[in-house]
C-alpha positions as CSV (number, residue, x, y, z in Angstrom):
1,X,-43.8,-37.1,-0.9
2,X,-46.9,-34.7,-2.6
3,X,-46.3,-33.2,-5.4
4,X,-45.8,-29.7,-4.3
5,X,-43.1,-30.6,-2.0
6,X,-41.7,-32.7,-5.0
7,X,-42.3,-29.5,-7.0
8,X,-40.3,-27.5,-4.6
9,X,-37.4,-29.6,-4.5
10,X,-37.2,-29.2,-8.5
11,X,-37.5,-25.6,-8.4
12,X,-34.7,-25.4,-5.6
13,X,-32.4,-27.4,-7.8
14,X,-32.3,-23.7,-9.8
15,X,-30.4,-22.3,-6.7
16,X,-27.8,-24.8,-6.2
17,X,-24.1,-24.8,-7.3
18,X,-20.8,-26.2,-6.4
19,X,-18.7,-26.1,-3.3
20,X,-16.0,-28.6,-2.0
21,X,-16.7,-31.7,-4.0
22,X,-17.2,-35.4,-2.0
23,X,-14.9,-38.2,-3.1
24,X,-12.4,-35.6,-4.5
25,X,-12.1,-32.0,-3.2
26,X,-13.5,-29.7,-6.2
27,X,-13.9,-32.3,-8.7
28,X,-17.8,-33.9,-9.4
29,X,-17.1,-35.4,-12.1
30,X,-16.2,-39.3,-12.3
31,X,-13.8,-40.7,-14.9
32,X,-13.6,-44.6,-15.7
33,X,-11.9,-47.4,-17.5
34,X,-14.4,-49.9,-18.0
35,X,-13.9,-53.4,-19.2
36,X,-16.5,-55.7,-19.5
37,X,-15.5,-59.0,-21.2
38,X,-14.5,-58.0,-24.9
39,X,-15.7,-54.3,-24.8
40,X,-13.7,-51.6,-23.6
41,X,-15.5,-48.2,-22.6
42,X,-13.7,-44.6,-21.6
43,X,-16.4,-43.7,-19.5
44,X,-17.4,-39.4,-18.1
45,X,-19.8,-39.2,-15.7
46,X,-20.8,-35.7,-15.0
47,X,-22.5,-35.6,-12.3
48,X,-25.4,-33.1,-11.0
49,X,-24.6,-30.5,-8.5
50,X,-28.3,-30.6,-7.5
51,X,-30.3,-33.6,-6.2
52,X,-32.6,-34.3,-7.7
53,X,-31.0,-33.7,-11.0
54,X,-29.5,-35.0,-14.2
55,X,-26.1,-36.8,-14.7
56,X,-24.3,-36.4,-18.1
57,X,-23.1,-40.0,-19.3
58,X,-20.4,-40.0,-21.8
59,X,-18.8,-43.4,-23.4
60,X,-16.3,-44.1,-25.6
61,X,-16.0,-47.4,-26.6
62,X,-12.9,-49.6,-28.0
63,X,-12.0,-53.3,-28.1
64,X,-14.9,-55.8,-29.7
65,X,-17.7,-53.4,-32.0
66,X,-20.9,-52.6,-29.8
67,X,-23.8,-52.4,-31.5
68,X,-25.9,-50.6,-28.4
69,X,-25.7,-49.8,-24.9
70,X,-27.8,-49.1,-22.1
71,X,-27.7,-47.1,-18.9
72,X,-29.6,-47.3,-15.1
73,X,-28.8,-45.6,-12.2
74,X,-29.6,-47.7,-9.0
75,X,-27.8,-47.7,-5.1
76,X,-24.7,-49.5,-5.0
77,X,-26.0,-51.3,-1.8
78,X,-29.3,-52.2,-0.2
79,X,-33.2,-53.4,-1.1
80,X,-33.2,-51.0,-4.0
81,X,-30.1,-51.8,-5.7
82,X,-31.8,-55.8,-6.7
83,X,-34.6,-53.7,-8.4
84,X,-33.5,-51.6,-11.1
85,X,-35.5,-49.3,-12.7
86,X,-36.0,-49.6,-17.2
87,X,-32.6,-48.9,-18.8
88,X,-32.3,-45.7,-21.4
89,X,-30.8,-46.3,-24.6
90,X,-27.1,-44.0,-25.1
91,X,-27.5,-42.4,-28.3
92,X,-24.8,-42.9,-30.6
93,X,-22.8,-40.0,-32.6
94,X,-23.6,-39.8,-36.2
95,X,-19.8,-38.5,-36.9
96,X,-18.2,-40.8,-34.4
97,X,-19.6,-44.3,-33.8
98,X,-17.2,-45.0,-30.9
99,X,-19.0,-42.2,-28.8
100,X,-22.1,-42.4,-26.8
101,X,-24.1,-39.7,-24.9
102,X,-26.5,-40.3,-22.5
103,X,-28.3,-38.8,-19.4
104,X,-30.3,-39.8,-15.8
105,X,-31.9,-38.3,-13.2
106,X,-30.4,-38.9,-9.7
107,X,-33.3,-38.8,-7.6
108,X,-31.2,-39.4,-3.8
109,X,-28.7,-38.5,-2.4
110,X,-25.8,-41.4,-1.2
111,X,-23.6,-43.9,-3.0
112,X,-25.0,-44.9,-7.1
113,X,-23.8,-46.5,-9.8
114,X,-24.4,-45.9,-13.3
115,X,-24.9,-49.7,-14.4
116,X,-24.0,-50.5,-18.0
117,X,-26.0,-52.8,-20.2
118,X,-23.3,-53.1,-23.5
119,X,-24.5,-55.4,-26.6
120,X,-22.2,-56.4,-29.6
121,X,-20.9,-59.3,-31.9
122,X,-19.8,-60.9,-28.9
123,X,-22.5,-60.5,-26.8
124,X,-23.7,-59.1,-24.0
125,X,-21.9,-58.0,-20.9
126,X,-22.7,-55.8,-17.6
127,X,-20.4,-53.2,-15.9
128,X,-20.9,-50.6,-13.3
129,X,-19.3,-47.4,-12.5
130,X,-20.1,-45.9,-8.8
131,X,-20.8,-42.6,-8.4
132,X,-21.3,-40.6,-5.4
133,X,-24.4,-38.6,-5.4
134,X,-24.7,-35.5,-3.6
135,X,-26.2,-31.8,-3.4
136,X,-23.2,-29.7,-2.8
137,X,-24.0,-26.3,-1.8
138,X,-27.1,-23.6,-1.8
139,X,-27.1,-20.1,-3.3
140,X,-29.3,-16.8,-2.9
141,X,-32.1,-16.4,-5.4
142,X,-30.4,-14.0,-8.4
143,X,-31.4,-10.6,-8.1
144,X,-32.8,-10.5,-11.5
145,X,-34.8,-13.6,-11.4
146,X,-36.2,-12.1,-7.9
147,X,-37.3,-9.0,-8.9
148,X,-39.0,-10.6,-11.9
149,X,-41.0,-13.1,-9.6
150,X,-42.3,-10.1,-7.3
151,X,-43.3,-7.7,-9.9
152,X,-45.6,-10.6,-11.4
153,X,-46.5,-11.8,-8.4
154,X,-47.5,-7.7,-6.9
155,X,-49.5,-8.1,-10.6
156,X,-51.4,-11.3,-9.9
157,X,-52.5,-9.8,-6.1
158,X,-53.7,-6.5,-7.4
159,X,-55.3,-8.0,-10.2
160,X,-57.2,-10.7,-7.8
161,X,-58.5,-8.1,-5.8
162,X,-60.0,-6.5,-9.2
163,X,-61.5,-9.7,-9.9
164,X,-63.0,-9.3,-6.5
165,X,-63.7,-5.7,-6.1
166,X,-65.6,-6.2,-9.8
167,X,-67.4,-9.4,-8.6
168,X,-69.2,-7.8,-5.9
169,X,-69.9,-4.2,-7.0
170,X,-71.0,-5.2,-10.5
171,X,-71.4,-9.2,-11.0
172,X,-75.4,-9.2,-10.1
173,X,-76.3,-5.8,-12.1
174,X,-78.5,-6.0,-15.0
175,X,-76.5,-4.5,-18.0
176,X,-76.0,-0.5,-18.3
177,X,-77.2,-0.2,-14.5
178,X,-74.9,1.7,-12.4
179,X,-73.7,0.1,-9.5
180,X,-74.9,1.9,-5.9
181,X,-73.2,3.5,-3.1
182,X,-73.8,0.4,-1.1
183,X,-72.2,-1.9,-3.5
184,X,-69.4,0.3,-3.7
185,X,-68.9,0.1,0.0
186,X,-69.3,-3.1,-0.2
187,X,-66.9,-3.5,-3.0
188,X,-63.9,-1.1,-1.1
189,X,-64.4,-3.9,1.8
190,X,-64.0,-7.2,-0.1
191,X,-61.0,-5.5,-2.0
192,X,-59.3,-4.4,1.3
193,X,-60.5,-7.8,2.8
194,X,-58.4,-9.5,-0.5
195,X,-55.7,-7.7,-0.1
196,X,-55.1,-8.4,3.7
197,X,-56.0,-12.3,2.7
198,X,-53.6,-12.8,-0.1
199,X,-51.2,-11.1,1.9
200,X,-51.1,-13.8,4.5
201,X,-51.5,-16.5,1.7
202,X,-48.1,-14.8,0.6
203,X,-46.2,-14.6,3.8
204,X,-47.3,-18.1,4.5
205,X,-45.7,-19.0,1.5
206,X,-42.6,-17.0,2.4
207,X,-42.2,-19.0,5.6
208,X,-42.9,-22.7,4.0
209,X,-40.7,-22.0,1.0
210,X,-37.8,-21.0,3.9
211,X,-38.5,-24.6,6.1
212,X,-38.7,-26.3,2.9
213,X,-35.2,-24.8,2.0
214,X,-33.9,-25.4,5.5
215,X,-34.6,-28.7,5.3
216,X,-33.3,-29.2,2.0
217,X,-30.3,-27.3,2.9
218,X,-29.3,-30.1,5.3
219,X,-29.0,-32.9,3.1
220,X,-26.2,-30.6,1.5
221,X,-22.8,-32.1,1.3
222,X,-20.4,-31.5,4.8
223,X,-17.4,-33.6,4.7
224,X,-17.2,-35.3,7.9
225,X,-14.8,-33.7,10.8
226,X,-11.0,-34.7,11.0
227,X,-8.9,-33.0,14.1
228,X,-5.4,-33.8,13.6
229,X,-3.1,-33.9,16.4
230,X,0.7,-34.4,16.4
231,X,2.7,-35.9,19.6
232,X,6.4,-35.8,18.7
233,X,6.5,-37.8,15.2
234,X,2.7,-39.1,16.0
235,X,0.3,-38.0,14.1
236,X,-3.3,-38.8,14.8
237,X,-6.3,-37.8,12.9
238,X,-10.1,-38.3,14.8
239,X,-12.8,-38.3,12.4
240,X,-16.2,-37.6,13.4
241,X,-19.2,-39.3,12.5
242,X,-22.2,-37.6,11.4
243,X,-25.7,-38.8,12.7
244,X,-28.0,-41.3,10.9
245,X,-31.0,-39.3,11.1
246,X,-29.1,-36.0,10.6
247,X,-27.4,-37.2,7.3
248,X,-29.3,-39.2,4.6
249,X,-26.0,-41.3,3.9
250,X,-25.5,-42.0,7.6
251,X,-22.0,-42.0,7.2
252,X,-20.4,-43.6,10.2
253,X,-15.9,-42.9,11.4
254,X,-16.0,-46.6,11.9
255,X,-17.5,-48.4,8.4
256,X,-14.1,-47.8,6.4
257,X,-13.6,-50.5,3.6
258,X,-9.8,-51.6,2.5
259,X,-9.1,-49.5,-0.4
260,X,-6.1,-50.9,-2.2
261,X,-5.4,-52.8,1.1
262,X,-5.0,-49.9,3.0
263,X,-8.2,-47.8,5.1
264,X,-6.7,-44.8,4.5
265,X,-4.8,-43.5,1.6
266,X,-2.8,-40.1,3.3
267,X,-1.2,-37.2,1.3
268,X,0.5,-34.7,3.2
269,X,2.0,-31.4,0.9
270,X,3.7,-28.7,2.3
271,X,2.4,-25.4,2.0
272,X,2.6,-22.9,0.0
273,X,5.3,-24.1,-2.4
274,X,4.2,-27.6,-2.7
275,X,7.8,-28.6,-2.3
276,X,7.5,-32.2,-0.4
277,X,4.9,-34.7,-0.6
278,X,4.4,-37.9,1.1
279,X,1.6,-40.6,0.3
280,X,1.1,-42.0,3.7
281,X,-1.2,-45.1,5.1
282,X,-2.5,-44.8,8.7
283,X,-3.9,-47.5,10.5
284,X,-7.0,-47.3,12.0
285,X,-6.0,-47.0,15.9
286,X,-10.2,-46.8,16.9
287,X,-13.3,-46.0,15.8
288,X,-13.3,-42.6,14.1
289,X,-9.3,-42.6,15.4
290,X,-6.5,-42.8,12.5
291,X,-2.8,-43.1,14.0
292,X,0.5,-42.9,11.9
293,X,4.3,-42.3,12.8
294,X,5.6,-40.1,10.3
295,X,8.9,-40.1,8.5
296,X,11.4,-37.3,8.7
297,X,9.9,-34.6,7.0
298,X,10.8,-30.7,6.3
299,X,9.4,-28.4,9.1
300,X,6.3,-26.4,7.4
301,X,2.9,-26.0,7.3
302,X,1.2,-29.2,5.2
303,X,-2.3,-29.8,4.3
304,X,-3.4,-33.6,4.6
305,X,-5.7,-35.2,2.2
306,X,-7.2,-38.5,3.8
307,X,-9.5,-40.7,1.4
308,X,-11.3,-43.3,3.2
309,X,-14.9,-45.4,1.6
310,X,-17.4,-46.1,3.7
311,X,-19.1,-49.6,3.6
312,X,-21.6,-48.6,1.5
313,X,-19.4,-47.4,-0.9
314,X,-19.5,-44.0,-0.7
315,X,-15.9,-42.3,-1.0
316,X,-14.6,-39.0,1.1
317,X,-11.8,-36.8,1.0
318,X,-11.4,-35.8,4.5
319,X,-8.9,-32.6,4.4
320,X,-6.9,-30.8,7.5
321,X,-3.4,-29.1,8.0
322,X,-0.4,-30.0,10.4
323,X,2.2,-28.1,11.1
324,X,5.7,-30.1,11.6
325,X,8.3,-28.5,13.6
326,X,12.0,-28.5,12.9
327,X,12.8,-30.4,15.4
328,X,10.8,-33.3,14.6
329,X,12.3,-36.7,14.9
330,X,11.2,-38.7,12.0
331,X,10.7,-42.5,11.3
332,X,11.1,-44.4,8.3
333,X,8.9,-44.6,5.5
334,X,6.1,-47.9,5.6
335,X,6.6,-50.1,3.0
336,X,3.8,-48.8,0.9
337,X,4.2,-45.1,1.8
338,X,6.1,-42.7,-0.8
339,X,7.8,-39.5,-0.6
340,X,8.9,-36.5,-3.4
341,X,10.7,-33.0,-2.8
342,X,10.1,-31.0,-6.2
343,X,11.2,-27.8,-6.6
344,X,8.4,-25.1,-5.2
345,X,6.3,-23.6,-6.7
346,X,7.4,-20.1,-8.5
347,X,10.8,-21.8,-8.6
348,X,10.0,-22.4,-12.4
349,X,7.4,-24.9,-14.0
350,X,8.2,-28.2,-13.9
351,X,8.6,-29.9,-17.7
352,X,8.0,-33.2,-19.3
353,X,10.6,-34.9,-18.0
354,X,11.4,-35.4,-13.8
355,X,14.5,-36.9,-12.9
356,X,14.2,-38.7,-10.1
357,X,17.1,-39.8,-7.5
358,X,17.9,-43.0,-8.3
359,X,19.0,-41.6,-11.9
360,X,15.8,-42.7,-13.0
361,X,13.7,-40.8,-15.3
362,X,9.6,-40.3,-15.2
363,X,8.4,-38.6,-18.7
364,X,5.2,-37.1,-19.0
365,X,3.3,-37.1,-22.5
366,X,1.9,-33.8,-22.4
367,X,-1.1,-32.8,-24.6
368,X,-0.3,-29.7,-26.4
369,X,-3.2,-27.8,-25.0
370,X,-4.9,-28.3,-21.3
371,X,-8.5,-27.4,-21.1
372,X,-11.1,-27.3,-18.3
373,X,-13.9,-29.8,-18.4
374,X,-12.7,-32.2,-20.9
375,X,-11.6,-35.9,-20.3
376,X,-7.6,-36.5,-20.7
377,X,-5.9,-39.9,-20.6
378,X,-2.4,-38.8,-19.1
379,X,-0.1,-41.0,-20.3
380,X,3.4,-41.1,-17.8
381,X,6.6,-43.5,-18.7
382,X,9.3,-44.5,-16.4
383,X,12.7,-44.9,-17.8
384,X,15.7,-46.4,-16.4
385,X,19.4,-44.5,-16.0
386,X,20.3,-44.9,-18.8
387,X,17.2,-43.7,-20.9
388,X,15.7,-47.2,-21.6
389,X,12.2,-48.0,-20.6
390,X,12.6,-49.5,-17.2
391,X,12.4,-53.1,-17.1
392,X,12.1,-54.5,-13.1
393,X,8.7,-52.8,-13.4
394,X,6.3,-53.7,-10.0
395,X,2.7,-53.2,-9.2
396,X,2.6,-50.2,-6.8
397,X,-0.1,-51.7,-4.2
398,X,-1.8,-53.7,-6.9
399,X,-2.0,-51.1,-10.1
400,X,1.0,-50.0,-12.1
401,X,0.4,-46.7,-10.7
402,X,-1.1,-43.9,-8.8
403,X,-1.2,-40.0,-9.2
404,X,-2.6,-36.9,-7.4
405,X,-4.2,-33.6,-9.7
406,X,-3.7,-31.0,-7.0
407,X,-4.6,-27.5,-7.8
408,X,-1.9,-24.8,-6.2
409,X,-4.5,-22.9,-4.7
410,X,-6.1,-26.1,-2.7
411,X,-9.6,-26.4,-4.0
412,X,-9.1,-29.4,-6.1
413,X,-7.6,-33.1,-5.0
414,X,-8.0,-36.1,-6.9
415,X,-5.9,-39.4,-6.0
416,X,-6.8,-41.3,-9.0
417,X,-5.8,-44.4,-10.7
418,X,-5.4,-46.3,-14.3
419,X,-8.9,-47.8,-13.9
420,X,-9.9,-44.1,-13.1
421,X,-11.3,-41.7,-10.3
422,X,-13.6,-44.3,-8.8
423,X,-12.2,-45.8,-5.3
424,X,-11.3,-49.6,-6.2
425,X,-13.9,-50.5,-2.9
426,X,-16.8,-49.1,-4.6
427,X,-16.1,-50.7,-7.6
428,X,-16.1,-53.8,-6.3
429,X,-19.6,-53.4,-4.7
430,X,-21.0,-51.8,-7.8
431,X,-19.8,-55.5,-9.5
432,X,-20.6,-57.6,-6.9
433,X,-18.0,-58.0,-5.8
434,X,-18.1,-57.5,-2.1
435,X,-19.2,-60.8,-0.5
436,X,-17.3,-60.8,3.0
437,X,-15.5,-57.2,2.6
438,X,-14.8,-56.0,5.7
439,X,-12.4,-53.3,7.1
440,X,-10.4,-55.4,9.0
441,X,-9.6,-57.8,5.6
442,X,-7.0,-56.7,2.6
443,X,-8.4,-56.4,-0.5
444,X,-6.9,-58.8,-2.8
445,X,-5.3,-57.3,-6.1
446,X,-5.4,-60.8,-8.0
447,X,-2.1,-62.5,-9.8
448,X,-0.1,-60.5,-12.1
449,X,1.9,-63.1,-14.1
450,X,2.4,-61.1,-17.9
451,X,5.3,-58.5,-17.8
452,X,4.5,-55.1,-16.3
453,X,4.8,-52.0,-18.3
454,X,6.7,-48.9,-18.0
455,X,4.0,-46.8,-19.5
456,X,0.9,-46.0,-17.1
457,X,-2.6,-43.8,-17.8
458,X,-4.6,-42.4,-15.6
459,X,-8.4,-41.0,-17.3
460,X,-8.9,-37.6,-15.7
461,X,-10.7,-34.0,-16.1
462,X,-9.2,-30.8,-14.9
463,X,-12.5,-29.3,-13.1
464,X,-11.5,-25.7,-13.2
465,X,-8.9,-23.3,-15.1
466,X,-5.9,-22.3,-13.2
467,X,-2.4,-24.1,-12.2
468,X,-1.6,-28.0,-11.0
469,X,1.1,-29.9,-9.7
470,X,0.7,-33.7,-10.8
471,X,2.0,-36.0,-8.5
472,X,2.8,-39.7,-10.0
473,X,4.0,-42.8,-7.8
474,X,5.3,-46.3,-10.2
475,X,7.2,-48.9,-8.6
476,X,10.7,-50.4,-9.9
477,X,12.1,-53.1,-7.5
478,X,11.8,-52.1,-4.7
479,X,11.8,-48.7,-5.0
480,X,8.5,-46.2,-5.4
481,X,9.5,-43.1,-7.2
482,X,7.0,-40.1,-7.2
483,X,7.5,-37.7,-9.8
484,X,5.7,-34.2,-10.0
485,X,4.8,-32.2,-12.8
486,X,3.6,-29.0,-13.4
487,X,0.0,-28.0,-15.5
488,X,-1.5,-24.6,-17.0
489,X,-4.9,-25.4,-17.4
490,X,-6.9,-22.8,-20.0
């Protein structure tokens, strides 16, 4: 790559902000649980909106005392991910020695992982977080900053045809001679000459700096293509691929990696009053071609949220609608599928405290004040009937929970977990540990032998200000209960 066109790229970063995010409609930003032998870390990535462009690390650290830690940003798969670049040191704060800042340039688009170099009293241990990398939209040049350019730039043309019109009438003259007609003449020529040359030089310029931007433009994020189509209680959702050579991350409809044992995780919410949810699990029928019966489920309009990782790690949120008639004939919910029918929205905001069903109670510990852009662990309980944490607590498809932040207006979705916002697939490849994934194999959750608890957290950020419904899964039994709450975010 030269360095003008490198230069270009830079300066386009200026005219870049944020549309419909990648893994997560409307949210960038990736939010971790890391644990890496002794050392705990809470980790923020903020990612850029512009590739290239800077990602804000943020750690903060519990468990064994760390006495440093260093960052790198490198693919999760391929050649380049065996050769990573020099770590940077995270600068520690002088008021608070549990938190580390830190920053890196993300020079490419596609799947990353911030890797994590952590040295203490106990030694030294490795962890990665994966985060996906992507330009997400393009925007206009600002008026101001556009005017500002072409005044200086009508200034540097005039005043290079003065350099020339000078050159030539007076540059050979002995000093105090006064130039002739003929070197005026000549003088009006070169000027006009100047003029017309510069002009091209800037039109030129106008029509590289527009196919550099086009082609720039096409590495900007587009979720790949879902049509949903319902046959009696059958719903089936074709994705389709995007082409190699027309998307840097190649992403294919038929390189889907178990997540949580399942290649798709579903939710369906009806619309607009949010009033029934289901987190559903199709099965992949073919490539690109997702196939589920439904449940018996309200007639409405519903808009689905699909996430699906691709093989090389890289997570999607593939979004449609549906709309289920009344007359519907429903199934029965899959064993790992979930369903909730809050009151809608405008019916009142939903509290602390959802009572669920079965008697039982899900209580939400609510921050006193919700804010925009700042990292929360939620913290939800689960008590039984009779008020008492419950105590025939079961891992809901290997974690001891799972929740959805859904703005009411639909521009933000993020299915998250304890661990955090990062797909449980892509953390496994950013740890090495993906020897023999495939997506027609289960991914293994491990052997849970202590107790569960009643008490789950999930680390998230709300990305913008407005109104949420939080929807929270737990498993007792046999039973997965789904609670919803309701958030004002300032």
């Amino acid at each position: 790559m030269s360095l003008v066109r490198l230069f270009l790229i830079f300066l386009l970063c200026f005219f870049i902000a944020p549309a419909a995010a990648h893994a997560h409609v409307g949210t960038k930003d990736v939010f971790e649980t890391v644990t890496a032998g002794p050392y705990k870390l809470y980790v923020t990535v903020r990612m850029p909106t512009v590739i290239p462009g800077v990602a804000i690390v943020e750690a903060r650290s519990s468990g064994a005392p760390i006495s440093g830690i260093h960052i790198t940003p490198l693919p999760i798969t391929g050649e380049a991910a065996k050769h990573p670049p020099t770590s940077d040191p995270m600068i520690r704060s002088t008021d608070d020695p549990a938190f580390f800042t830190g920053s890196l340039w993300m020079m490419a688009s596609g799947s990353w992982q911030v890797r994590f170099e952590i040295a203490g009293g106990a030694g030294e241990q490795v962890a990665s977080v994966p985060v996906p990398a992507v330009a997400l939209s393009t925007l206009k040049m600002q008026r101001g900053l556009g005017t500002t350019l072409a005044v200086l730039a009508f200034f540097l043309v005039i005043s290079m045809a003065g350099i020339v019109a000078a050159a030539v009438r007076e540059a050979r003259l002995e000093p105090g001679l006064a130039p002739s007609p003929d070197r005026r003449r000549r003088a009006i020529l070169a000027t006009a000459g100047s003029l017309v040359f510069m002009g091209i030089l800037v039109w030129l310029g106008g029509v590289w700096w527009n196919a550099e931007a086009a082609s720039y433009a096409t590495d900007v994020y587009r979720p790949l293509k879902v049509t949903p189509s319902l046959a009696g209680n059958v719903l089936t959702l074709e994705v389709q691929a995007f082409h190699p050579d027309k998307d840097s991350r190649g992403r294919s409809n038929n390189d889907f990696l178990p997540d949580h044992g399942h290649l798709m995780h579903l939710y369906a919410i009806r619309q607009p009053g949010m009033d029934a949810v289901y987190h559903l699990h199709p099965s992949l029928a073919g490539p690109g071609e997702f196939r589920i019966t439904l449940p018996a489920m309200p007639a409405g309009d519903y808009t689905l949220y699909g996430d699906v990782v691709h093989a090389t790690g890289f997570p999607e949120t593939l979004v449609s609608t549906i709309t289920v008639p009344g007359n519907m004939a429903g199934g029965s919910l899959g064993a790992d599928d979930a369903a909730a029918y809050p009151q809608p929205l405008g019916a009142g905001q939903l509290g602390d405290s959802y009572k669920l069903p079965d008697g039982y109670v899900m209580v939400w510990d609510r921050p006193s004040r919700l804010t925009a852009n700042t990292a929360y662990s939620f913290r939800f309980h689960l008590l039984d009937s009779s008020g008492k944490p419950a105590s025939d607590m079961q891992l809901y498809m290997g974690m001891t929970g799972h929740a959805a932040f859904v703005k009411t207006d639909g521009t933000v979705f993020a299915h998250t977990h304890p661990e955090g916002s990062a797909a449980m697939a892509a953390l496994m490849l950013a740890n090495g540990e993906h020897e023999g994934m495939s997506m027609d194999m289960p991914m293994e959750m491990g052997e849970h032998n202590e107790p569960i608890s009643n008490t789950v957290e999930f680390p998230y950020g709300f990305p913008s200000a407005g109104r949420y419904r939080i929807f929270v899964q737990m498993k007792h039994g046999a039973t997965i209960e789904t609670g919803a709450f309701d958030a004002v975010v300032e």
